[in-house]
ChimeraX commands (.cxc) that place a marker at each C-alpha (Angstrom):
marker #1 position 277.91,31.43,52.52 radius 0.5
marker #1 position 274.11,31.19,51.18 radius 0.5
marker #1 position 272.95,32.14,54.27 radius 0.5
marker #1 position 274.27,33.96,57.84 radius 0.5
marker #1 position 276.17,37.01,58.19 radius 0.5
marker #1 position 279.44,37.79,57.50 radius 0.5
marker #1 position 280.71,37.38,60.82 radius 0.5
marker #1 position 279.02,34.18,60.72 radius 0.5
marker #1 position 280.99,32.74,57.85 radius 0.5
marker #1 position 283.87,30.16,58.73 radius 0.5
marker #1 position 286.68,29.61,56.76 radius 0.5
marker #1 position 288.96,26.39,57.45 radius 0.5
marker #1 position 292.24,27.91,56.71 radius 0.5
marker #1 position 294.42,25.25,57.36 radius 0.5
marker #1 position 292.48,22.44,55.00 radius 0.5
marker #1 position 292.30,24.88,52.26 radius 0.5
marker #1 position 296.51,24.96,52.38 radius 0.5
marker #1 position 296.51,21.41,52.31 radius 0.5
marker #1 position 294.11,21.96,49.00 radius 0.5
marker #1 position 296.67,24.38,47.64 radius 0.5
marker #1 position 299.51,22.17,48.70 radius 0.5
marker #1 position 297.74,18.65,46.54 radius 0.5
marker #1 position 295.28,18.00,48.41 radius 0.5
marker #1 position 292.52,18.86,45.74 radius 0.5
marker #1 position 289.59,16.19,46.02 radius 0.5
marker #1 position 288.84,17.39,49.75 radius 0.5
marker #1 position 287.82,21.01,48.51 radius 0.5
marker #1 position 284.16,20.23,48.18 radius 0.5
marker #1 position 284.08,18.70,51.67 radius 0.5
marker #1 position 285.65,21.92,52.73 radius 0.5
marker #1 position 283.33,23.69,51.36 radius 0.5
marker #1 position 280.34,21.81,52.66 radius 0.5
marker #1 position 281.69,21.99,55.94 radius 0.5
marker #1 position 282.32,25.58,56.30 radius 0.5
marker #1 position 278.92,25.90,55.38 radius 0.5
marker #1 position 277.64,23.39,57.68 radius 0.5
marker #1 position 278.74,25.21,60.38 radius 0.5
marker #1 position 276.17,27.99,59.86 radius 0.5
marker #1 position 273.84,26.29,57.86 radius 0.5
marker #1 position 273.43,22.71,59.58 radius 0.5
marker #1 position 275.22,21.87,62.52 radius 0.5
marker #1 position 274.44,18.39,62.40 radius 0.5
marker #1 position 275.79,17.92,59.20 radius 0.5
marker #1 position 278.77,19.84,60.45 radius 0.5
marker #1 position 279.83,17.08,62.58 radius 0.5
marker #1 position 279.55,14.34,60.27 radius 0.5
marker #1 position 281.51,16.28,57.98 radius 0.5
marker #1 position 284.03,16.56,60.16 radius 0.5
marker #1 position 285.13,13.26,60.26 radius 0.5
marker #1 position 285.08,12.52,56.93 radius 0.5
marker #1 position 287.64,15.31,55.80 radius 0.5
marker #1 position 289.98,14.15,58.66 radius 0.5
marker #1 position 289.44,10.09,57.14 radius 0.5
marker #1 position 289.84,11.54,53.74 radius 0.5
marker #1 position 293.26,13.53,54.56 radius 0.5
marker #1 position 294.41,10.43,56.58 radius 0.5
marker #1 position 293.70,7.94,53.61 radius 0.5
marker #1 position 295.40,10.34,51.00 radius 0.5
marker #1 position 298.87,10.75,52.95 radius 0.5
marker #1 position 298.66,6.47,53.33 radius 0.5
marker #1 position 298.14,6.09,49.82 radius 0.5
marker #1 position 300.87,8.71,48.64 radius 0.5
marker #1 position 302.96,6.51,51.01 radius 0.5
marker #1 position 302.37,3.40,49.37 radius 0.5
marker #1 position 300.50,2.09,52.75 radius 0.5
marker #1 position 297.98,0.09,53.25 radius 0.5
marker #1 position 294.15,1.19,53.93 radius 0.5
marker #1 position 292.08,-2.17,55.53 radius 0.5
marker #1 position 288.05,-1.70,54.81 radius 0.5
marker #1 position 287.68,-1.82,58.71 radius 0.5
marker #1 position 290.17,0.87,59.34 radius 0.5
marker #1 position 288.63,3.85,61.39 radius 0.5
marker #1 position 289.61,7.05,62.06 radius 0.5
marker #1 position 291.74,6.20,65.24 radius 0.5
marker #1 position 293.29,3.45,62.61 radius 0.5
marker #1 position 293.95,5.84,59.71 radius 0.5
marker #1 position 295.31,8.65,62.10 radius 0.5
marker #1 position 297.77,6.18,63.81 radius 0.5
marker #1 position 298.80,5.07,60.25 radius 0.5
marker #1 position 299.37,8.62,59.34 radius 0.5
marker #1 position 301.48,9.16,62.38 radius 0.5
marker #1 position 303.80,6.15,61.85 radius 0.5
marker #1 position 304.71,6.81,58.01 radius 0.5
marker #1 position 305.29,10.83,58.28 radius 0.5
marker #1 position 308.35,11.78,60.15 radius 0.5
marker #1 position 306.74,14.85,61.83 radius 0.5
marker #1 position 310.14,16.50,63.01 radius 0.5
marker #1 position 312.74,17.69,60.39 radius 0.5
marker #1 position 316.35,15.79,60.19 radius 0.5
marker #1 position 318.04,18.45,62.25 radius 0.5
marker #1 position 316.06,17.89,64.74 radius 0.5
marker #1 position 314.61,14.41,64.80 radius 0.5
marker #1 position 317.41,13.06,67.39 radius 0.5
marker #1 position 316.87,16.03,70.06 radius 0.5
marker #1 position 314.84,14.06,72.87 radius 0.5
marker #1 position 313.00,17.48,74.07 radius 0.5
marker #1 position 311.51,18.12,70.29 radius 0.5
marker #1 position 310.40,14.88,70.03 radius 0.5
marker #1 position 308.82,14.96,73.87 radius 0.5
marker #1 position 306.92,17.94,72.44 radius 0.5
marker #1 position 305.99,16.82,69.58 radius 0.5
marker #1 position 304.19,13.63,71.40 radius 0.5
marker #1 position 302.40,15.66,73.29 radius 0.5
marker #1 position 301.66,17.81,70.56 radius 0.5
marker #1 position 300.22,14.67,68.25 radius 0.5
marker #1 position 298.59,13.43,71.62 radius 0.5
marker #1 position 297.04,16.12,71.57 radius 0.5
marker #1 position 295.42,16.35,68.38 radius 0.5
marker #1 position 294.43,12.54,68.75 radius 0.5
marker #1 position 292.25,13.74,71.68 radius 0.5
marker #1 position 290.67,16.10,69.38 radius 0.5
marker #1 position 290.64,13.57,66.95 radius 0.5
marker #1 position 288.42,11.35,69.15 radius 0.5
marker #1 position 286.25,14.46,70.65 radius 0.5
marker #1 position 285.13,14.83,67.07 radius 0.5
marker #1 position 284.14,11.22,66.67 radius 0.5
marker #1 position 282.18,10.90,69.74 radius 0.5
marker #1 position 280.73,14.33,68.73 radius 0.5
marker #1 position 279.46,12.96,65.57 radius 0.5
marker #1 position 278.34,9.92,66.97 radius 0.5
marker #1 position 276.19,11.52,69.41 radius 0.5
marker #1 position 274.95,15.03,67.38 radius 0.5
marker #1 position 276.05,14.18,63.84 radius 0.5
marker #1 position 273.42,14.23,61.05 radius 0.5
marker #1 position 273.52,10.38,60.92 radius 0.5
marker #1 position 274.15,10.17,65.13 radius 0.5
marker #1 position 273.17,6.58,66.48 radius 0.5
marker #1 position 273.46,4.95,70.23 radius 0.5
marker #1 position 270.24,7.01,71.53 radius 0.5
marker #1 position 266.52,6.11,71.01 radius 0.5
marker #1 position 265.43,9.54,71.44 radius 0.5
marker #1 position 266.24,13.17,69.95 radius 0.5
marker #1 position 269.30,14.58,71.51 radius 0.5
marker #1 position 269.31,18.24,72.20 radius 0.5
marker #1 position 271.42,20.12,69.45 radius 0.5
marker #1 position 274.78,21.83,69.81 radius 0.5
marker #1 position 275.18,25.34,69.53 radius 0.5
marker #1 position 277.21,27.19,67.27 radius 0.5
marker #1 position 280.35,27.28,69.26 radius 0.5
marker #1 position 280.43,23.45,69.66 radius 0.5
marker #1 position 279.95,22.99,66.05 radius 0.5
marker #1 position 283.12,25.33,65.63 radius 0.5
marker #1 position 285.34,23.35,67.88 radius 0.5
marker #1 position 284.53,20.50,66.05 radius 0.5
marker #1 position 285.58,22.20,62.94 radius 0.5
marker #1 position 288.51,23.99,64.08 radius 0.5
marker #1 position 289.92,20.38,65.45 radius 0.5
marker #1 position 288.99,18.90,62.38 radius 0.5
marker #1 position 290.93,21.99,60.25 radius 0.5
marker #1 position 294.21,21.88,62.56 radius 0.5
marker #1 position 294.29,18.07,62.24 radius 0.5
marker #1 position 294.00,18.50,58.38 radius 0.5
marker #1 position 296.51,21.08,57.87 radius 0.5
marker #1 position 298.98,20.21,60.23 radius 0.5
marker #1 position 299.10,16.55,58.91 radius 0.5
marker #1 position 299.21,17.43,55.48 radius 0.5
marker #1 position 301.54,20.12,55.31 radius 0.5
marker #1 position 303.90,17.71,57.81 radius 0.5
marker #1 position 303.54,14.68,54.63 radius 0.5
marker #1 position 304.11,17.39,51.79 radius 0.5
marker #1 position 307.01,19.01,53.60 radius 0.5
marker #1 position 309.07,15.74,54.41 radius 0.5
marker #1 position 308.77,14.64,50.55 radius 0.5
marker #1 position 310.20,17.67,49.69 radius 0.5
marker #1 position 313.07,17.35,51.23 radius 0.5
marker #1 position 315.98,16.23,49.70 radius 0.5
marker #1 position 316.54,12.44,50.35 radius 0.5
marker #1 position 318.71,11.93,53.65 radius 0.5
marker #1 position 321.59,9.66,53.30 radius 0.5
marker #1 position 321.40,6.31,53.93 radius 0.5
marker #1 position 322.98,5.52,57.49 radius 0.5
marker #1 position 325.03,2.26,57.07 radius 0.5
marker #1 position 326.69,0.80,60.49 radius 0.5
marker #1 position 329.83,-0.49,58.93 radius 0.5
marker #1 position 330.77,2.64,58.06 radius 0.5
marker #1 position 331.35,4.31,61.57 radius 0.5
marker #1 position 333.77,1.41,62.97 radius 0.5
marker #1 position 335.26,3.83,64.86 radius 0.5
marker #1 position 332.62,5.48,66.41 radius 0.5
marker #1 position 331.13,2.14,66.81 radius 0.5
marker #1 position 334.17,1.21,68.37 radius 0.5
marker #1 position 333.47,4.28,70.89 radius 0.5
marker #1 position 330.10,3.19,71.94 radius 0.5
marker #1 position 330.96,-0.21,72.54 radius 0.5
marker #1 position 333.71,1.06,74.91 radius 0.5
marker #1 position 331.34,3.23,76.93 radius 0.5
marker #1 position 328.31,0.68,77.27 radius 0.5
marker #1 position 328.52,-3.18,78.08 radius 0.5
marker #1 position 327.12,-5.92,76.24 radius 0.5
marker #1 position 323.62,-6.34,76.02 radius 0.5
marker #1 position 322.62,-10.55,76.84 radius 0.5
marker #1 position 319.56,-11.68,76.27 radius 0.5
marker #1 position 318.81,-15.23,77.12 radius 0.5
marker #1 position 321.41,-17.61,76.11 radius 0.5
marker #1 position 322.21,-15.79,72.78 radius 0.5
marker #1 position 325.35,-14.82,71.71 radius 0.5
marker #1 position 326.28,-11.07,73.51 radius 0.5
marker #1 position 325.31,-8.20,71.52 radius 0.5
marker #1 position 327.23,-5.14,70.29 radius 0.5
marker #1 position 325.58,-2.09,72.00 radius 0.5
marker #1 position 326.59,0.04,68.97 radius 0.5
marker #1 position 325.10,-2.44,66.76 radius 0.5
marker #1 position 321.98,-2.80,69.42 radius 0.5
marker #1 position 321.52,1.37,69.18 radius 0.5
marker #1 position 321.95,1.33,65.58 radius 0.5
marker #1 position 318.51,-0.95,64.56 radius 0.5
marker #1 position 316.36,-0.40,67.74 radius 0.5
marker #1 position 316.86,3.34,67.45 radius 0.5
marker #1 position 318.71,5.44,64.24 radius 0.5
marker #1 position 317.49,8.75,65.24 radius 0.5
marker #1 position 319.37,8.15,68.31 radius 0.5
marker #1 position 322.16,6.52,66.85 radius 0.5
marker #1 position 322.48,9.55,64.24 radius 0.5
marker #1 position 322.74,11.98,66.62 radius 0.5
marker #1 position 325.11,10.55,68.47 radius 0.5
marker #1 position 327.51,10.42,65.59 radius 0.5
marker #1 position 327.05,13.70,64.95 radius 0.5
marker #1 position 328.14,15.23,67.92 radius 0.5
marker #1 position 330.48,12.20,68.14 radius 0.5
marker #1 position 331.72,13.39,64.83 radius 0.5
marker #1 position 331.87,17.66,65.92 radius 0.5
marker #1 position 333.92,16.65,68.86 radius 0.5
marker #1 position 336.44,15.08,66.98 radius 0.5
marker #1 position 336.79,17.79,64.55 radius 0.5
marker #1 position 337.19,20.32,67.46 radius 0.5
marker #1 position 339.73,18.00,69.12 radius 0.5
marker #1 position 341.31,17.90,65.67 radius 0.5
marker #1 position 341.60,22.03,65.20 radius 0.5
marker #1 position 342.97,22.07,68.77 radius 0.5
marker #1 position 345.69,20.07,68.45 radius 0.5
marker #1 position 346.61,21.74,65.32 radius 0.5
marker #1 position 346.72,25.07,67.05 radius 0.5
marker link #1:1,2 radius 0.2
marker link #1:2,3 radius 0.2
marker link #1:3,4 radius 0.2
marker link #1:4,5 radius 0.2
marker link #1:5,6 radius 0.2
marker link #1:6,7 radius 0.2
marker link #1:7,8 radius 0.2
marker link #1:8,9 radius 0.2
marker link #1:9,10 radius 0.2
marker link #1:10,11 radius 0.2
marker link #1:11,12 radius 0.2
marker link #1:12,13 radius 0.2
marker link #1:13,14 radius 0.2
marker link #1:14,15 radius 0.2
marker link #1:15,16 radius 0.2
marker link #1:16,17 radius 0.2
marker link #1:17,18 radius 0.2
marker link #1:18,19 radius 0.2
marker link #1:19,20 radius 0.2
marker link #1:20,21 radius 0.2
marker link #1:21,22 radius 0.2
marker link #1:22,23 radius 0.2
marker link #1:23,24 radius 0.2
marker link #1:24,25 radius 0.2
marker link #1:25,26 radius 0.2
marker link #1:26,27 radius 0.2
marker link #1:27,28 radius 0.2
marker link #1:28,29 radius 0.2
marker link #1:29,30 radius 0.2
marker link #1:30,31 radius 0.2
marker link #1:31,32 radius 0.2
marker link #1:32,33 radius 0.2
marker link #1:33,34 radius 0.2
marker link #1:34,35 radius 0.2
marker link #1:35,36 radius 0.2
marker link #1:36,37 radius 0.2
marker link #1:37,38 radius 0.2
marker link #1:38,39 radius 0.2
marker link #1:39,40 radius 0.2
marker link #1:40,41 radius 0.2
marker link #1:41,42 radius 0.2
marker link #1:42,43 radius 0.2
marker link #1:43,44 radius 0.2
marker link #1:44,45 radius 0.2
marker link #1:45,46 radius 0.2
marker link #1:46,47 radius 0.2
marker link #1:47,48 radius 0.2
marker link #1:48,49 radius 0.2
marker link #1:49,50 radius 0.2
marker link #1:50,51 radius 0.2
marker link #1:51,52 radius 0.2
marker link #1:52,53 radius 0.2
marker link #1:53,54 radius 0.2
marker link #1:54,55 radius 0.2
marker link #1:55,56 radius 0.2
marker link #1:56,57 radius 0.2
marker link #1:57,58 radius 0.2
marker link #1:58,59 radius 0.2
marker link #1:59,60 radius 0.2
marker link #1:60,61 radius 0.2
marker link #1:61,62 radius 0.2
marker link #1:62,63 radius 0.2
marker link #1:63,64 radius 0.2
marker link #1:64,65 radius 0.2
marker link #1:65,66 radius 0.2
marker link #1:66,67 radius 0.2
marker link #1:67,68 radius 0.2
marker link #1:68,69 radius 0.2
marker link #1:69,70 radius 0.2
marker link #1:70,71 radius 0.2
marker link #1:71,72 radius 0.2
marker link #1:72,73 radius 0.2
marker link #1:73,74 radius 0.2
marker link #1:74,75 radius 0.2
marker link #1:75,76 radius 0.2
marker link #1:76,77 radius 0.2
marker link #1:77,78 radius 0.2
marker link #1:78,79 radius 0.2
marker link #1:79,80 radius 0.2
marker link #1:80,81 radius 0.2
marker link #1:81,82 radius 0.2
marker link #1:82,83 radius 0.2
marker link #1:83,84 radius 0.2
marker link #1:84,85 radius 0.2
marker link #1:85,86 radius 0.2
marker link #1:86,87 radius 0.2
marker link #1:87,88 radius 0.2
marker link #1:88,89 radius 0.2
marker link #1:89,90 radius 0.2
marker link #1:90,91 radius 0.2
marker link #1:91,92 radius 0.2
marker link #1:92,93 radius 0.2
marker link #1:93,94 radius 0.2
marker link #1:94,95 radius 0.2
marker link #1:95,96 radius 0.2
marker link #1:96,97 radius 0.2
marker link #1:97,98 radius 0.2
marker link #1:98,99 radius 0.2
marker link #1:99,100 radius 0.2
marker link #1:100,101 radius 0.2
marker link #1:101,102 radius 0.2
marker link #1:102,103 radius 0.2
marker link #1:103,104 radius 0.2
marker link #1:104,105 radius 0.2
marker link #1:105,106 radius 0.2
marker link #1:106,107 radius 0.2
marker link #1:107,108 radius 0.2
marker link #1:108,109 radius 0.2
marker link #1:109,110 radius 0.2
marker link #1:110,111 radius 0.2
marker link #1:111,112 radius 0.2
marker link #1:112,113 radius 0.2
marker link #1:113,114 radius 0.2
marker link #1:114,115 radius 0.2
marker link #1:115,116 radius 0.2
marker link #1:116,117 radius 0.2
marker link #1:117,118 radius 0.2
marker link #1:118,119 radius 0.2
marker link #1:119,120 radius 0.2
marker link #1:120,121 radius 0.2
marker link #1:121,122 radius 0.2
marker link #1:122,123 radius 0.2
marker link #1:123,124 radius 0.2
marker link #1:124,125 radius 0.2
marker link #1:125,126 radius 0.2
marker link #1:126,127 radius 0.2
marker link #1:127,128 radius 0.2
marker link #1:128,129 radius 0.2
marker link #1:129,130 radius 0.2
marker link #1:130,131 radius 0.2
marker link #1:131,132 radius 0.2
marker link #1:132,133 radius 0.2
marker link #1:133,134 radius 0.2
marker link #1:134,135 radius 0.2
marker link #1:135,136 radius 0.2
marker link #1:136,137 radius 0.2
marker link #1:137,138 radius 0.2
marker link #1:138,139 radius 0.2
marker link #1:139,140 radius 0.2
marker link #1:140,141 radius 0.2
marker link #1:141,142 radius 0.2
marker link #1:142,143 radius 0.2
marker link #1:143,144 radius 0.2
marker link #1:144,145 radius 0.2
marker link #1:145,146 radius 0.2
marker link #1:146,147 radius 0.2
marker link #1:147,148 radius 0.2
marker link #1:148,149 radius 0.2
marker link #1:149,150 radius 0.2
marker link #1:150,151 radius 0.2
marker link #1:151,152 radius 0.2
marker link #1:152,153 radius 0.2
marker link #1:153,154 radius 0.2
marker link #1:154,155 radius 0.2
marker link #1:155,156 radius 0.2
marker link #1:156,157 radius 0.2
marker link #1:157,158 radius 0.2
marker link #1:158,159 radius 0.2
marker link #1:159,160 radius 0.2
marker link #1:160,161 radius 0.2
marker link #1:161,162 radius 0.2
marker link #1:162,163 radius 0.2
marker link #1:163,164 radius 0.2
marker link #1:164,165 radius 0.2
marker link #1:165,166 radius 0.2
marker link #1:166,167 radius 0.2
marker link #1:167,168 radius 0.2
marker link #1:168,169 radius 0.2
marker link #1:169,170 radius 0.2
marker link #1:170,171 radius 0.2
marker link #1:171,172 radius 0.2
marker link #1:172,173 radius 0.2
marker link #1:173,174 radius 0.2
marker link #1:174,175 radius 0.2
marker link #1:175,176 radius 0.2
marker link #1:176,177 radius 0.2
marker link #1:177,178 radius 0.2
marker link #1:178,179 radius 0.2
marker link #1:179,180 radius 0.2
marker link #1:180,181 radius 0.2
marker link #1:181,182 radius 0.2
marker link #1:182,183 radius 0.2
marker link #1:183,184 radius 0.2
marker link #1:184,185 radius 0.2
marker link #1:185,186 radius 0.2
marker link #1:186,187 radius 0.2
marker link #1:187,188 radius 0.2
marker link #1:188,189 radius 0.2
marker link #1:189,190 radius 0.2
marker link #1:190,191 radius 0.2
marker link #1:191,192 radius 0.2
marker link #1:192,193 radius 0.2
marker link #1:193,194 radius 0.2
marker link #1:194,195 radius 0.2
marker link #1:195,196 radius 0.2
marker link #1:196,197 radius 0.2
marker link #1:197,198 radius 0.2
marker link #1:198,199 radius 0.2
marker link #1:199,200 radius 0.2
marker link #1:200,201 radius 0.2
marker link #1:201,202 radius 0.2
marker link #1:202,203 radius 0.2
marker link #1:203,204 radius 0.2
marker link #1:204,205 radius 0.2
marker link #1:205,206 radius 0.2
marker link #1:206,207 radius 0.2
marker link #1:207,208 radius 0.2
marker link #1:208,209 radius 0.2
marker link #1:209,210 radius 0.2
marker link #1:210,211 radius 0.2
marker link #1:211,212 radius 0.2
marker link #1:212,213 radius 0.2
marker link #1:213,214 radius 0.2
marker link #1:214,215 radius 0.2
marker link #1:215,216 radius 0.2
marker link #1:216,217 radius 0.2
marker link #1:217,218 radius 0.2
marker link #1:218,219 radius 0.2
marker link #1:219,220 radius 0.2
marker link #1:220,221 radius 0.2
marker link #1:221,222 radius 0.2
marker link #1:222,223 radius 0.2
marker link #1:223,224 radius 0.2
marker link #1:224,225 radius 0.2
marker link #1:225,226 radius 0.2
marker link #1:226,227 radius 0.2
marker link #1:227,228 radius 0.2
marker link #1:228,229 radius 0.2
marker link #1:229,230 radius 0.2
marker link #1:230,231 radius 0.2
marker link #1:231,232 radius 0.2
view
């Protein structure tokens, strides 16, 4: 920091992983935010919001999505959240994880848009008042970049971690006749209008694969156990 104390310094731990992890072009916003903080609160704000657009608009891109010239922050963020699967494979069919993890994202969308308003209101280039605004204090300033850092690094870290992954295997229905078999059995047709009747396996299978997957799999563990029984 060029000026403050040390205990005045911020650090934004989780942006600078996502700079360690790719992210390299956002390291002199980080930079100029952390020193915002102490230095020019106003700024700090603005800043803010640009990291968070500029971490959105790097997962899209690595993604091979789309980024419109009208897209916002709300826009890029709700981009970002339907291209990165945010729960590993293990786990992206348990009901409870993925309950969390809504509230979790909700979450940081609420921070998302406290920053926003924030800026609009106190940042450096704040608009929708004709008069001066009192400033924020320090610890205002921090929330804003604390949100801003958690959003950064969690979203990040949740893009670079599912591309590492080795490539899941391809789910194909005709494959699992037999299980299909088993769901159809248990469920009844699903009619809508005066279409032909369809499959409730086949139904499961493209409204919902996470669902469908783990289904099989414990479809699949229960057979095997049935299997070592009878042999026993």
């Amino acid at each position: 920091m060029v000026t403050g104390t040390q205990s005045d310094a911020f650090m934004m731990l989780g942006a600078r992983a996502a700079i360690a992890g790719g992210l390299a072009h956002i390291e002199e916003q980080v930079k100029a935010l952390e020193r915002a903080v102490v230095e020019n609160p106003g700024l700090a704000f603005d800043l803010a919001k640009t990291l968070i657009e500029s971490a959105c608009k790097s997962i899209i891109t690595e993604r091979g999505g789309r980024i419109e010239k009208n897209d916002d922050m709300s826009d890029l963020f709700r981009k970002v959240k339907a291209a990165v699967p945010f729960l590993p494979p293990a786990s992206a069919g348990e009901s409870g994880a993925r309950k969390s993890l809504d509230q979790t994202l909700s979450g940081l969308n609420t921070a998302l848009q406290g920053v926003c308003e924030l800026r609009n209101a106190y940042g450096f280039a704040s608009h929708g008042s004709d008069g001066p605004r009192p400033a924020m204090e320090r610890v205002q300033v921090l929330l804003a970049a604390q949100a801003a850092d958690a959003i950064v690094g969690f979203l990040y870290s949740s893009h670079a971690a599912e591309l590492a992954r080795p490539p899941v295997v391809r789910l194909e229905f005709d494959d699992n006749s037999d299980f299909n078999e088993w769901i159809d059995n248990q469920s009844e047709m699903v009619h809508v209008l005066d279409l032909p009747p369809y499959r409730p396996s086949e139904v499961l299978f493209n409204v919902d694969q996470e669902a469908y997957r783990d289904l099989l799999s414990r479809h699949s563990a229960e057979d095997s156990e049935e299997r070592e029984e009878g042999t026993t």
